[in-house]
C-alpha positions as CSV (number, residue, x, y, z in Angstrom):
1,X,118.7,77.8,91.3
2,X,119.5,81.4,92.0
3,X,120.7,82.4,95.6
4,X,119.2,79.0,97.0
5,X,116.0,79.4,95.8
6,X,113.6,78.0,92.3
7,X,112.2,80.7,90.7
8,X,108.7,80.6,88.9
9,X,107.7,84.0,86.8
10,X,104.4,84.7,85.8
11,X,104.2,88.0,82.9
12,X,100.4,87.7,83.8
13,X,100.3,91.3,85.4
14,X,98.1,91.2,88.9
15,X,98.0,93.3,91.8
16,X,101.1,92.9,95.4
17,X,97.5,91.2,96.8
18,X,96.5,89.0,93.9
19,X,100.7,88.1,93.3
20,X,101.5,87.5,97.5
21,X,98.4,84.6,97.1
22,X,99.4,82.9,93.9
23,X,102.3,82.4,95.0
24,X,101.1,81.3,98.7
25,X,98.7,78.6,96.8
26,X,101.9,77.3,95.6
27,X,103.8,77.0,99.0
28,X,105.9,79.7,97.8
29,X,106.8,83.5,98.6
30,X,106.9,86.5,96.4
31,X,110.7,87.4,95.6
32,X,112.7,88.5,98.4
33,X,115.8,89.9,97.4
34,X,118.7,89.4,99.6
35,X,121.4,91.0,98.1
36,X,121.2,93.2,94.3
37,X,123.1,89.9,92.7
38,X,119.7,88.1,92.9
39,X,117.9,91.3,91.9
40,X,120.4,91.2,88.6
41,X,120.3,87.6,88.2
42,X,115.8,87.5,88.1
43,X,116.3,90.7,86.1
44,X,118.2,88.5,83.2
45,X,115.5,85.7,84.0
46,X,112.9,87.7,83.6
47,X,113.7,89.8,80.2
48,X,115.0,86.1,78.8
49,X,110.7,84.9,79.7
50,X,109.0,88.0,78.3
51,X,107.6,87.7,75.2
52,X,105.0,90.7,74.9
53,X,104.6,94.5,75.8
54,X,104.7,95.1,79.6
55,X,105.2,97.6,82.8
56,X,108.6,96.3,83.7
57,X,107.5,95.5,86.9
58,X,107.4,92.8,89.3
59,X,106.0,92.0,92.8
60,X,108.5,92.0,95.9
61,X,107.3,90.0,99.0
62,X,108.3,93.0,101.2
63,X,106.3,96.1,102.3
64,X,107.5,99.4,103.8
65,X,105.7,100.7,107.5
66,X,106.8,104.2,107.4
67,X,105.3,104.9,111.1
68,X,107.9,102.5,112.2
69,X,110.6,102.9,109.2
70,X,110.7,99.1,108.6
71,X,110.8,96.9,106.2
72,X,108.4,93.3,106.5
73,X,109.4,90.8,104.7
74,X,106.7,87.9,103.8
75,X,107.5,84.5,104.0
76,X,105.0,81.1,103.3
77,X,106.6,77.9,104.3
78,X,104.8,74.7,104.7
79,X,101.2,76.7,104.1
80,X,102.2,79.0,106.9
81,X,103.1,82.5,106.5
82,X,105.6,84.4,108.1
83,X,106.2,88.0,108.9
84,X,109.6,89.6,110.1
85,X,111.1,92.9,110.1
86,X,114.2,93.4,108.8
87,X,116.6,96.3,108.3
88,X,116.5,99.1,105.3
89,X,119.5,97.9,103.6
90,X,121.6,96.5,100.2
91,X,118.7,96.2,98.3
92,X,115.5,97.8,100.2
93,X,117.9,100.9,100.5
94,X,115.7,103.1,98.6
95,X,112.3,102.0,100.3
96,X,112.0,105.4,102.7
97,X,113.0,107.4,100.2
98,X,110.5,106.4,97.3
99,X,108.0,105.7,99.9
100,X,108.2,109.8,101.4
101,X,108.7,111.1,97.8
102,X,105.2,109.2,96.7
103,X,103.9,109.5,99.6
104,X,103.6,114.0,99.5
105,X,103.1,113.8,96.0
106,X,100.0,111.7,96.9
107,X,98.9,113.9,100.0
108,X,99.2,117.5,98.0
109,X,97.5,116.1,95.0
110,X,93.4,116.8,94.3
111,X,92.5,113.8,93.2
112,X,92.2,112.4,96.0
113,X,89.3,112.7,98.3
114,X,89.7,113.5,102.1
115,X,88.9,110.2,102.9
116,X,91.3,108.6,100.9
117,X,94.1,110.7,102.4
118,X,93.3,110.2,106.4
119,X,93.4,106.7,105.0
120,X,96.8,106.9,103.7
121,X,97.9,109.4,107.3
122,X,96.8,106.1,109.3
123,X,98.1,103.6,107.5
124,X,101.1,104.5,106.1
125,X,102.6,101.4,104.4
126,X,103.6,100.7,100.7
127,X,104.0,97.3,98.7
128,X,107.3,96.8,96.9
129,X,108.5,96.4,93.6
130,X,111.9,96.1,91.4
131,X,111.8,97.6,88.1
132,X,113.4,95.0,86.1
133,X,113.7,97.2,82.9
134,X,116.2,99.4,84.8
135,X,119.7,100.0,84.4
136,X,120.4,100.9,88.0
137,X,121.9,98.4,90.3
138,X,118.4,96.8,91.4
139,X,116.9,98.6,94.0
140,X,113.5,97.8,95.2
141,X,111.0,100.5,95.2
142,X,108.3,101.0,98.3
143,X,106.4,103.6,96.8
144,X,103.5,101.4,95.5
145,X,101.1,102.9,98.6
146,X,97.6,101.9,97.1
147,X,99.1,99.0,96.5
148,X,97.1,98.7,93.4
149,X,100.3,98.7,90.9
150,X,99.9,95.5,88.2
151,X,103.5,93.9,88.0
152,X,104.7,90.1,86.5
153,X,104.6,87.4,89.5
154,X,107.9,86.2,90.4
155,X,107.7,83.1,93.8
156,X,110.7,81.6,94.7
157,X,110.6,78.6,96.5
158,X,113.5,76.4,98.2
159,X,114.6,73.6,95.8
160,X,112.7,70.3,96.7
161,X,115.8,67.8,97.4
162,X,115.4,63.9,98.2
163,X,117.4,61.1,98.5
164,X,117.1,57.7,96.6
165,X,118.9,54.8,98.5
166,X,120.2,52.7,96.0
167,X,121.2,49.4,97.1
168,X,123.9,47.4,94.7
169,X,124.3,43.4,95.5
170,X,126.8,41.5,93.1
171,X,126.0,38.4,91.9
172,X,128.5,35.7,92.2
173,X,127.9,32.6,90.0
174,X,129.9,29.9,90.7
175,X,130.3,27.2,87.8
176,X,131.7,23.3,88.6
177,X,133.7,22.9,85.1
178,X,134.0,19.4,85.0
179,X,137.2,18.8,83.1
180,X,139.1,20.5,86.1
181,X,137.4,18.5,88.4
């Protein structure tokens, strides 16, 4: 338990799409880092699991709206999902930034077909992901605008805690000893 929360990591590299859905199959979330301790604490996790060759990458359960500079977190409890906004701070600190760096690299580039970039004018929003090869503190990076980037599954999910009643009766055996009767 890390933070409150089970952790389950998949190396299996898939699309924000593909990784958001396995994990909501499982009644769980993507990873949602709350503060860069968790961010550290998966990253040890995480190198500790991996066992083969891969991007370094995993899946956040967050995306970046640059229209409205906001951050949306995505949350599945009880086979419901929820979507809230929360501030650009501790560890989504560096979402605007990699988001507006990516996001005029991609518009000034030739690749990309005129359709693809009115596209990317209207929409405007970016999966996230935490480079968990990286020395840095643990930032997580909004610059994944496609969303196409494949990154290792990490869901988190709270702990499942129940409660056994267990119910303790002495026994009291009571013997006639007939030589003290």
């Amino acid at each position: 338990i890390v933070d409150g929360f089970c952790y389950k990591i998949n190396v299996h590299e898939i699309t924000w799409q593909e990784a958001k859905s396995q994990c909501e199959r499982e009644n769980a979330a993507l990873f949602i880092p709350e503060n860069f301790k968790a961010i550290q604490l998966i990253k040890l996790l995480f190198l500790r699991r991996q066992s083969y060759t891969s991007s370094g990458f995993a899946h956040v359960g967050v995306t970046y709206d640059n229209k409205s500079s906001t951050i949306k977190k995505y949350n599945t409890n009880n086979k419901s999902s929820v979507v809230t906004a929360v501030k650009i701070r501790g560890p989504n600190g560096l979402c605007d930034t990699t988001f507006r760096r990516h996001y005029q690299q991609l518009m000034s580039s030739s690749t990309l077909s005129t359709k693809e970039k009115e596209r990317l004018k209207n929409e405007q929003t970016a999966c996230a992901y935490v480079d968990v090869r990286s020395e840095d503190r643990g930032y997580v990076l909004c610059d994944d605008i496609r969303c196409n980037r494949l990154a290792a599954v990490i869901c988190q999910k709270a702990p499942i805690t129940g409660m056994r009643l267990v119910v303790a009766q002495r026994l009291v055996v009571y013997t006639i000893d007939s030589e003290y009767n």
